[in-house]
C-alpha positions as CSV (number, residue, x, y, z in Angstrom):
1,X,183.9,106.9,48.3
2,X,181.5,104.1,50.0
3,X,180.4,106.1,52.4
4,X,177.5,103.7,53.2
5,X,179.8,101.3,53.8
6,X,181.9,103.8,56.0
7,X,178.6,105.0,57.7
8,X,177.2,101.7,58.6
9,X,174.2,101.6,60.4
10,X,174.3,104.9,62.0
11,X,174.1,107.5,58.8
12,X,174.3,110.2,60.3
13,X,177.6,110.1,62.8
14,X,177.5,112.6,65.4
15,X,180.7,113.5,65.0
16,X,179.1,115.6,62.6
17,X,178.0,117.9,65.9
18,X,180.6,118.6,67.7
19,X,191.7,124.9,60.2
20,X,225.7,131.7,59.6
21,X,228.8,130.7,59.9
22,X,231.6,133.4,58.4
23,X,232.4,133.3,55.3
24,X,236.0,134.3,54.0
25,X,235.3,137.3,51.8
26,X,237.4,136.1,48.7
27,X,234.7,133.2,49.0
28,X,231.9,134.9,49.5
29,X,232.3,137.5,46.5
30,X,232.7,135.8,43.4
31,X,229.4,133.7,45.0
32,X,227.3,137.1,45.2
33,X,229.0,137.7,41.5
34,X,227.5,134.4,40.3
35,X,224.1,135.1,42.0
36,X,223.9,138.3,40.8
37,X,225.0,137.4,36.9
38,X,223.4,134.3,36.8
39,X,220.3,134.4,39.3
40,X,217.5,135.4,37.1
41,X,214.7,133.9,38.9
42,X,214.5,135.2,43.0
43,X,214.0,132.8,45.4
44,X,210.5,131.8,46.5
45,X,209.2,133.8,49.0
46,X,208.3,131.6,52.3
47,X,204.4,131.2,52.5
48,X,202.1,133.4,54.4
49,X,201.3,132.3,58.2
50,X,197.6,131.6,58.8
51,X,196.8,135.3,60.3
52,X,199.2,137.1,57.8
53,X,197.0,136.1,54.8
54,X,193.9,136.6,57.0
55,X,195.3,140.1,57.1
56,X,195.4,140.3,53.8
57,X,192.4,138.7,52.8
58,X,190.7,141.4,55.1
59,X,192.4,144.1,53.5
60,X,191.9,143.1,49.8
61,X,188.6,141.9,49.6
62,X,186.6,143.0,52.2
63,X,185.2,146.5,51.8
64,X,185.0,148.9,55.0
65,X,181.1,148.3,55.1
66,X,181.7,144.6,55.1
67,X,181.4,143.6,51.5
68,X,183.3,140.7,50.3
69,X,184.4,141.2,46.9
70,X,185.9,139.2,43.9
71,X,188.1,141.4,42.2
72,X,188.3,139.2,38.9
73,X,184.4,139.4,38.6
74,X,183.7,143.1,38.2
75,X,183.9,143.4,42.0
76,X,180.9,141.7,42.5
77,X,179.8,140.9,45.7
78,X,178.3,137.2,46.7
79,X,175.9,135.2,49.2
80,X,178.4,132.7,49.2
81,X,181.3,134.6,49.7
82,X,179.4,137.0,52.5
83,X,178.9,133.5,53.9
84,X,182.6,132.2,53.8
85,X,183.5,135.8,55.4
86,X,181.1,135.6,58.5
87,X,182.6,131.7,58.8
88,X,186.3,133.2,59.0
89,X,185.3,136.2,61.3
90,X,184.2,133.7,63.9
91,X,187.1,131.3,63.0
92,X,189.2,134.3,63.8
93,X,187.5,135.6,66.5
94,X,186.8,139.5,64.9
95,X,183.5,139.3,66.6
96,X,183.4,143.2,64.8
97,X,184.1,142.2,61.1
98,X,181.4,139.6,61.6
99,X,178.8,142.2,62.4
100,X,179.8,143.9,59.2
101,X,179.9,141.3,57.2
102,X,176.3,140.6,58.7
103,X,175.2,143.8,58.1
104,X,175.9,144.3,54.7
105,X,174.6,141.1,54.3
106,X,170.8,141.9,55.5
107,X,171.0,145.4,53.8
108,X,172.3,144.2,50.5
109,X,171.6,140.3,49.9
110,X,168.7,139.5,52.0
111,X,165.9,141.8,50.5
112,X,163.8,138.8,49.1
113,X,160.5,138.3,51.0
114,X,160.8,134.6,51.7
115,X,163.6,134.7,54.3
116,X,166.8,133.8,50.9
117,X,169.4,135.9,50.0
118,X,169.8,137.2,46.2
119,X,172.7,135.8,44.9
120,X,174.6,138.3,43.2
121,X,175.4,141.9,43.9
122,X,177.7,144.3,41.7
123,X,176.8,147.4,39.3
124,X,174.2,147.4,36.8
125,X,174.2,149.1,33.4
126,X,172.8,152.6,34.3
127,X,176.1,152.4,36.8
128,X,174.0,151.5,40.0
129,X,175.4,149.3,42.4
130,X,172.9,147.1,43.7
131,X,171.5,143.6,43.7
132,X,171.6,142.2,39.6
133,X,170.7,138.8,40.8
134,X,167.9,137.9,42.8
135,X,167.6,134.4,42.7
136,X,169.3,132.7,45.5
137,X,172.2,130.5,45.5
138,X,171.6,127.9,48.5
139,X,175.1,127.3,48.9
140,X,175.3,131.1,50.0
141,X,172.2,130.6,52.3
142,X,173.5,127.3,53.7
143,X,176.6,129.1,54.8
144,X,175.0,131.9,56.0
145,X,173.2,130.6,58.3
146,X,175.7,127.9,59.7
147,X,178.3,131.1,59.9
148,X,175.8,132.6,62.3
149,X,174.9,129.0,64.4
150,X,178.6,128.9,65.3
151,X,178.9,132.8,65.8
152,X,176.2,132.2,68.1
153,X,178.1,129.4,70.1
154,X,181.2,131.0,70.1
155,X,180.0,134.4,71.5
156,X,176.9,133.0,73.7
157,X,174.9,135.6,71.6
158,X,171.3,134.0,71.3
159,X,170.2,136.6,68.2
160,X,172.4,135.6,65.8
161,X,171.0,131.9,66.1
162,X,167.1,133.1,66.3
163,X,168.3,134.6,62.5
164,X,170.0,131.7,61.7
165,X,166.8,129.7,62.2
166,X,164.8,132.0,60.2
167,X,166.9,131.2,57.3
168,X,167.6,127.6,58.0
169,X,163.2,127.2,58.0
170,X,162.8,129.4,54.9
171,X,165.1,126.6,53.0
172,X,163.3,123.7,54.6
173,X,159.9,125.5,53.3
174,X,161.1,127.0,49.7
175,X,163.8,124.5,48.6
176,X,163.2,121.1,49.8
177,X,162.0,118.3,46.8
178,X,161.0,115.3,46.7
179,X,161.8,113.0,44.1
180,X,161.9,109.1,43.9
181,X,162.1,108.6,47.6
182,X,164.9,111.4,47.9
183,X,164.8,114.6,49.4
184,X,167.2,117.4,48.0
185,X,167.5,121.0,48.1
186,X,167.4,122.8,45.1
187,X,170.2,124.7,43.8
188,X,168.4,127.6,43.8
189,X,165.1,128.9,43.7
190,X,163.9,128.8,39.9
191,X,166.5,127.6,37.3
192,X,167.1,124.1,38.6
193,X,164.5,121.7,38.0
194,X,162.4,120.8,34.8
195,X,161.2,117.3,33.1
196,X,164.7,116.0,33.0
197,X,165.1,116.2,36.5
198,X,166.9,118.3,39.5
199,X,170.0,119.9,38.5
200,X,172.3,119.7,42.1
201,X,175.7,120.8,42.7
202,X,177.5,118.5,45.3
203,X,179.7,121.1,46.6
204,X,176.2,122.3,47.9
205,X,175.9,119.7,50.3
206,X,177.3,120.9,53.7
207,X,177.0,118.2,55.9
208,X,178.5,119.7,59.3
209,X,175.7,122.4,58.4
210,X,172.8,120.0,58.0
211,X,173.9,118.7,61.1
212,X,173.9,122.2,62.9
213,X,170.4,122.8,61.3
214,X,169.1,119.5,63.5
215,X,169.1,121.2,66.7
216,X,167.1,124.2,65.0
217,X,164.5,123.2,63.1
218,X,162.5,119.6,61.6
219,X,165.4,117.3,63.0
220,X,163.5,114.4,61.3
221,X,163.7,116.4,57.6
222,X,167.6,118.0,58.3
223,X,168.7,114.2,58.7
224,X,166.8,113.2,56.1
225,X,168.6,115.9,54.1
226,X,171.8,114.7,55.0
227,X,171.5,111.0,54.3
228,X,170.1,112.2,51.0
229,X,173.2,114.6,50.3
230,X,175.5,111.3,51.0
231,X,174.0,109.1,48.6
232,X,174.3,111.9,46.4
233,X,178.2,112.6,46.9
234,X,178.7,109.0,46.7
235,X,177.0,108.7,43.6
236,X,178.5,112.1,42.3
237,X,182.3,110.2,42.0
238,X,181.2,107.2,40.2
239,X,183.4,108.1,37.1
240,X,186.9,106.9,35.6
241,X,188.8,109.5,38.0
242,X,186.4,108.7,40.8
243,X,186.1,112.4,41.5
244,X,183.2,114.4,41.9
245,X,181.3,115.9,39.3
246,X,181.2,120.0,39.5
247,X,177.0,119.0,38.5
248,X,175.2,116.6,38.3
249,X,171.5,115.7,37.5
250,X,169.1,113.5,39.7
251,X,166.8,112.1,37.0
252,X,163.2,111.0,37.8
253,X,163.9,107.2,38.3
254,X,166.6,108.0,40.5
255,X,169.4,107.9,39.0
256,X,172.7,110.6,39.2
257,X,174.8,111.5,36.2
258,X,177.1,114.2,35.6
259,X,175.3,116.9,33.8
260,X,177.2,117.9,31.0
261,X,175.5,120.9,30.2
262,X,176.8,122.4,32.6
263,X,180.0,120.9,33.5
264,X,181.8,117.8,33.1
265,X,184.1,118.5,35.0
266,X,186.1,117.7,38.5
267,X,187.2,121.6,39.1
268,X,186.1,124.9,40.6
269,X,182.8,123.9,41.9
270,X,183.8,120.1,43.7
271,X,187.1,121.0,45.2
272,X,184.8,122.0,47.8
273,X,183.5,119.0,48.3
274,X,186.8,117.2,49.6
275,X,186.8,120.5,51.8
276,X,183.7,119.8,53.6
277,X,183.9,116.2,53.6
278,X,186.9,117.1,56.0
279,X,185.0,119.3,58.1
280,X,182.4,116.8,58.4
281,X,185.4,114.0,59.4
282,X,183.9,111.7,56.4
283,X,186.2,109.9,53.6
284,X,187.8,111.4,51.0
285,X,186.6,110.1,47.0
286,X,188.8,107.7,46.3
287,X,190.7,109.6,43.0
288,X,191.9,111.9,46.0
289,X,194.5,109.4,46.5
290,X,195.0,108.9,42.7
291,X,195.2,112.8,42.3
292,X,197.6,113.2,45.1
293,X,200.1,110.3,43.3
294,X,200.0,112.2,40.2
295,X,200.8,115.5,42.3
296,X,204.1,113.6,43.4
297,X,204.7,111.8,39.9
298,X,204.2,115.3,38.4
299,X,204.7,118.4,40.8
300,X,201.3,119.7,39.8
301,X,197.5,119.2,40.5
302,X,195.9,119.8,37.4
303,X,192.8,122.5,37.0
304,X,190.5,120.2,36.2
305,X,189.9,116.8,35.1
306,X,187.3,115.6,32.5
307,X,185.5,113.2,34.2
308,X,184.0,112.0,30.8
309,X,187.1,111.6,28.8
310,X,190.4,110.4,29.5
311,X,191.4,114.4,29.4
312,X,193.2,116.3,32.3
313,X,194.0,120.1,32.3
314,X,197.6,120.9,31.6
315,X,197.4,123.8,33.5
316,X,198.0,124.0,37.4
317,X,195.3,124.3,39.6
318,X,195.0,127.8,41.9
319,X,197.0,128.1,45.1
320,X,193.7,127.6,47.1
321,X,193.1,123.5,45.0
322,X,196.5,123.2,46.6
323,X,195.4,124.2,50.2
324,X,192.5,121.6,50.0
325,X,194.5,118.9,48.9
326,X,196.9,119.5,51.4
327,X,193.8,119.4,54.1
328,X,192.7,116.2,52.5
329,X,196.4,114.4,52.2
330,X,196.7,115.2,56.1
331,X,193.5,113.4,56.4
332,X,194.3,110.6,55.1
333,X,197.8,110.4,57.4
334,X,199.9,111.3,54.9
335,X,201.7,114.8,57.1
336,X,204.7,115.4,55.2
337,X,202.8,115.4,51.6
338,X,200.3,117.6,53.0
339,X,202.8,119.7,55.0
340,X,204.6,120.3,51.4
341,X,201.2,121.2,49.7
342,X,200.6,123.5,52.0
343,X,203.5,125.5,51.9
344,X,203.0,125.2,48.1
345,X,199.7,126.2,48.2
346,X,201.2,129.4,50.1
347,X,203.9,130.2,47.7
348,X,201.1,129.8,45.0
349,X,199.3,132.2,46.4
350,X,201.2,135.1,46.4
351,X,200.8,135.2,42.5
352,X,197.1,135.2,42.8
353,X,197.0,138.5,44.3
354,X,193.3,138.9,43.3
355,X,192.0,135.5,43.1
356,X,189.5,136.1,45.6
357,X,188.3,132.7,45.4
358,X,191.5,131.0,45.7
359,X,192.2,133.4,49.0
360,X,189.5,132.4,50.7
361,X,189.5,128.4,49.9
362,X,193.2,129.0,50.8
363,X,192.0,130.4,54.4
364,X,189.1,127.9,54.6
365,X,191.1,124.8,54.5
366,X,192.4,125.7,57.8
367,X,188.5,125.6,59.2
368,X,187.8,122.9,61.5
């Protein structure tokens, strides 16, 4: 990626601050003949616009208390995806969901005592739906709170970035490590660091957050966060495919590997990190480019690549892998190919009717 190279000696860019002609009839019938006899397959449905499938989306996986829910996980309920929902709601402008999805949010998810959500919500074995998880996932706390910064810009509404900085302090104070002249957040808060090292998920890192987080709390510590969370994306692609690793371990002398125990793979975790490397205006790993060639070469994008063998999924990656790539191909000036993904990406889609995670990277790719 060489983002040190790209960032030069400013590291921290603030651009970071500031998604029929007639027919004769004796023609015409023995072609609706053929069609009928011989047209098995109907034709592909044209992709939802941008507000039809935020329709949708609203519809299918929001509940009427403001509950974002993944169908394919036992209708659980996340902090990440309560997060992705109040982003939409403001990227949409339903300054009304967003309250919901807010208010479910500090009802439900935000019932620790040290200002983090628990991470997972659904039913428990006695048939109780309540929280199941309580550790937090600071993904889901990251976007959280940047969902309510921009809520707060967008609707001059002063309370909803007084929370924001609640949260944003309580992950400066409970997450933040140090470790061989790095600073890191963990990935949540028990689970993630032993005598090994710090297990990190780059997809964590989200950089037009950290920025956001400057003008509310330690700016000195946030932009130390952020230079951190580069050196650790740029480290993270270091492999064969030159793709991010879905995890990957910091180890005491420094070092970052893919952690195998958990993943070796480029897939459902990084995708996002191509996302919001766009958001944050930065470059794209450079097996983006190789991965987009093989979409052309191939008509696919695999669903994940083994970024420790020479291995590469033979099935196709979810409408929503699609979406991103598209976002990531227009970044990189190439319209048409990204124009075609996308419209791909929306065809996709429509046989994911559940895929609640594919829905919403789908919608988030059109995020600025």
């Amino acid at each position: 990626m060489h983002l040190n190279k790209f960032l030069g000696n400013n590291p921290i860019p603030r651009i970071l601050t500031r998604h029929r002609h007639g027919i004769r009839l004796r023609l015409f019938v023995p072609f609706l003949l053929c069609l009928l006899t011989f047209g098995q397959q109907p034709l592909a449905a044209a992709p939802p616009s941008e507000a039809e499938e935020w329709k949708y989306f609203v519809a299918h996986f929001i509940s009427g208390d403001g509950r974002v829910i993944d169908p394919i996980q036992n209708a659980m309920s996340h902090s990440e995806g309560q997060g992705y929902g109040m982003l939409l709601a403001v990227h949409f402008q339903d300054k009304a969901l967003f309250d919901k999805l807010l208010q479910w949010t500090t009802d439900n998810l935000q019932v620790r005592r040290d200002g983090l959500s628990a991470w997972g919500w659904g039913k428990r074995p006695n048939d109780e739906w309540n929280a199941i998880d309580y550790n937090n996932a600071t993904d889901g706390d990251v976007l959280i709170a940047y969902a309510l910064i921009r809520a707060g810009q967008k609707w001059d509404q002063k309370e909803y970035t007084q929370r924001a900085a609640v949260i944003v302090q309580s992950l400066r104070t409970h997450l933040a490590v140090n470790q061989n002249n790095r600073t890191y957040l963990l990935s949540g808060y028990y689970g993630f660091a032993d005598n090994k090292g710090l297990v990190l998920n780059p997809s964590y890192q989200l950089l037009t957050a950290y920025q956001a987080f400057t003008d509310l709390d330690d700016r000195r510590f946030w932009e130390k966060i952020s230079l951190d969370a580069l050196h650790l994306l740029d480290e993270a692609d270091k492999n064969p495919n030159q793709l991010p690793a879905d995890w990957v371990l910091a180890e005491p002398n420094g070092d970052i590997k893919i952690y195998q125990a958990k993943s070796p793979l480029f897939s459902y975790e990084a995708i996002r990190v191509l996302l919001y490397l766009a958001w944050a205006k930065l470059p794209q790993p450079d097996g983006v480019k190789t991965t987009l060639d093989y979409y052309q070469k191939h008509g696919s994008i695999p669903e994940w690549f083994d970024l420790t063998k020479d291995k590469t999924a033979s099935e196709a990656a979810p409408a929503g892998f699609y979406a991103i790539f598209a976002r990531a191909a227009e970044q990189l000036g190439n319209t048409d190919l990204a124009t075609r993904l996308k419209q791909e990406a929306g065809r996709r889609l429509q046989n994911e009717p559940d895929a609640y995670y594919s829905h919403v990277l789908y919608l988030l790719a059109g995020v600025d």
